[in-house]
C-alpha positions as CSV (number, residue, x, y, z in Angstrom):
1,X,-46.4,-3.0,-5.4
2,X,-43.9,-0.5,-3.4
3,X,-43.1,-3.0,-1.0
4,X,-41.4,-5.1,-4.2
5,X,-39.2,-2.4,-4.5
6,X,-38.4,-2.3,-1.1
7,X,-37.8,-6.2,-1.4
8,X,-35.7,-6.1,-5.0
9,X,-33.6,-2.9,-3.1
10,X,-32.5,-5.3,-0.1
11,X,-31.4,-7.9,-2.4
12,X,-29.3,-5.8,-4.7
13,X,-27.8,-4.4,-1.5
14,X,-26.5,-7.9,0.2
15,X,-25.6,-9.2,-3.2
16,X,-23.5,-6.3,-3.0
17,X,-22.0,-6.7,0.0
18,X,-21.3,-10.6,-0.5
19,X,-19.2,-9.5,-3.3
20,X,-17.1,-6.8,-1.9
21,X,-16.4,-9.6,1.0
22,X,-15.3,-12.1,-1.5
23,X,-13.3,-9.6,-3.4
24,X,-11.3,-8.0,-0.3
25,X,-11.1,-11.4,1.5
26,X,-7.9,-12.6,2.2
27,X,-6.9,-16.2,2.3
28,X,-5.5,-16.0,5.4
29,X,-1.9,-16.2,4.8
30,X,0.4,-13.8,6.9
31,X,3.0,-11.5,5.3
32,X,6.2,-12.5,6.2
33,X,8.3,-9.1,6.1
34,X,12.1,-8.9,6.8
35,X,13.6,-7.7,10.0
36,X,14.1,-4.2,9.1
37,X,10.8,-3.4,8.1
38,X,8.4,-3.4,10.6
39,X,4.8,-2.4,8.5
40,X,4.1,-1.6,5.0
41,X,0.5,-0.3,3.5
42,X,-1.0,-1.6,1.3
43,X,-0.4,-5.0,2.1
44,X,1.1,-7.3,-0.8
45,X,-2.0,-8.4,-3.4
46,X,-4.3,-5.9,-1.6
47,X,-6.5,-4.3,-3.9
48,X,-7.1,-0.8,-2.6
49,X,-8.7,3.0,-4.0
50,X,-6.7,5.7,-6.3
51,X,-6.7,7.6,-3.2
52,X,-3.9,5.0,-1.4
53,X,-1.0,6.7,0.2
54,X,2.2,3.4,0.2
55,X,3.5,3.5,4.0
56,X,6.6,1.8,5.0
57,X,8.1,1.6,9.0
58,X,11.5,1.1,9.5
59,X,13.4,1.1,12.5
60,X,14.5,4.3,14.2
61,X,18.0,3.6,12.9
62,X,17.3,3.4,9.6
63,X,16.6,5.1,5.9
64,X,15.4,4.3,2.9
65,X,14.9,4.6,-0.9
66,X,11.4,4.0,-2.0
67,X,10.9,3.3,-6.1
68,X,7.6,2.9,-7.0
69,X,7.0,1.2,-10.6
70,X,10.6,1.2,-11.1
71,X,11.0,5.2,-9.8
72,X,12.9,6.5,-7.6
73,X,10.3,8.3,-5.0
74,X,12.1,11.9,-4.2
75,X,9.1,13.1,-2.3
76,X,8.1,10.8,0.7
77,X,7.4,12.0,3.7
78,X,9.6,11.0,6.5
79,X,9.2,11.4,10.2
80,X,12.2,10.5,11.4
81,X,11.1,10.1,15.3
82,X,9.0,7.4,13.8
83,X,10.7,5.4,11.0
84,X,7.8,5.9,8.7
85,X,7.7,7.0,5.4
86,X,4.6,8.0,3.6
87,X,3.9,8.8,-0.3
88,X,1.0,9.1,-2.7
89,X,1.3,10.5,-5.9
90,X,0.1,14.1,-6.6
91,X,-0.4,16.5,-9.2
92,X,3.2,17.9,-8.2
93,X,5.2,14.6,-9.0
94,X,7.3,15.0,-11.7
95,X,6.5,10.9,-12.5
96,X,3.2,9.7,-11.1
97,X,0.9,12.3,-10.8
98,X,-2.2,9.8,-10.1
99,X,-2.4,6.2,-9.5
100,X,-3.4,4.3,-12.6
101,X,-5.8,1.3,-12.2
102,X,-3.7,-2.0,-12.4
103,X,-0.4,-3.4,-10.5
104,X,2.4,-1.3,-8.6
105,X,5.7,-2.8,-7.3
106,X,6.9,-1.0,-4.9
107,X,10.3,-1.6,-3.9
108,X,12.4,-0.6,-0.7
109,X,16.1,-0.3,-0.4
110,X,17.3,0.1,3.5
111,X,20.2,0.5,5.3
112,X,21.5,1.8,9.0
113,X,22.6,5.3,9.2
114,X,24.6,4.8,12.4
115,X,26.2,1.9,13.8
116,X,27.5,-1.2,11.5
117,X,25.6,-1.1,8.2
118,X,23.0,-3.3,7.8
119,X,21.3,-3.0,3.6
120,X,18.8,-5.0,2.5
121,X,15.8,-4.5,0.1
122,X,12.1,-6.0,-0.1
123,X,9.3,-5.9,-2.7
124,X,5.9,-6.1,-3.3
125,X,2.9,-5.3,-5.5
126,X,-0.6,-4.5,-4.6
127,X,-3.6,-3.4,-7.4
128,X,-5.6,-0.3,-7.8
129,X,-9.0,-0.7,-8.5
């Protein structure tokens, strides 16, 4: 009778795993980002955890201004020898403390701090589960 168990257990377990495959799949398409930004996480559509920190890489040369659902980010984390900018809400934020289940746009405004100027801005949303 145990072995049943054993038996029903296994097949709850790769149903489960079938379905996270077909939920996180991707169809295959590549995201086409401008010039200036050379990675961003999460990916655009990605469905991702509460716990998601947004990540974009910009060249050396550049900065940014990150609005997330239409605010203005104030508290990213920049490491300039990098180009990368981190930010996840926190408790602290004076706008999103936590990320809420749903869509988030996030939107990046560029431009070069040295040399000829060079602004430009790209978007993209990605869900919370």
């Amino acid at each position: 009778m145990s072995y049943r168990l054993v038996y029903v257990g296994l097949a709850l377990v790769a149903v489960a795993a079938i379905a996270f495959g077909i939920a996180f799949n991707r169809s295959g398409e590549a995201v086409v980002l401008p010039a200036q930004v050379e990675a961003i996480s999460p990916q655009p559509g990605d469905l991702v955890p509460p716990q998601t920190n947004v990540e974009i890489d910009l060249p050396v040369a550049y900065q940014a201004d990150i609005y997330i659902d239409g605010w203005l980010v104030q508290d990213a984390v920049f490491v300039e020898g990098t180009g990368v900018y981190r930010w996840a809400p926190s408790p602290e934020n004076p706008t999103i403390t936590e990320w809420s289940p749903g869509e988030h746009t996030v939107r990046v405004v560029w431009d070069k701090v040295s040399g000829l100027p060079d602004p430009g801005e790209y978007q993209w949303t990605f869900r919370v589960g």
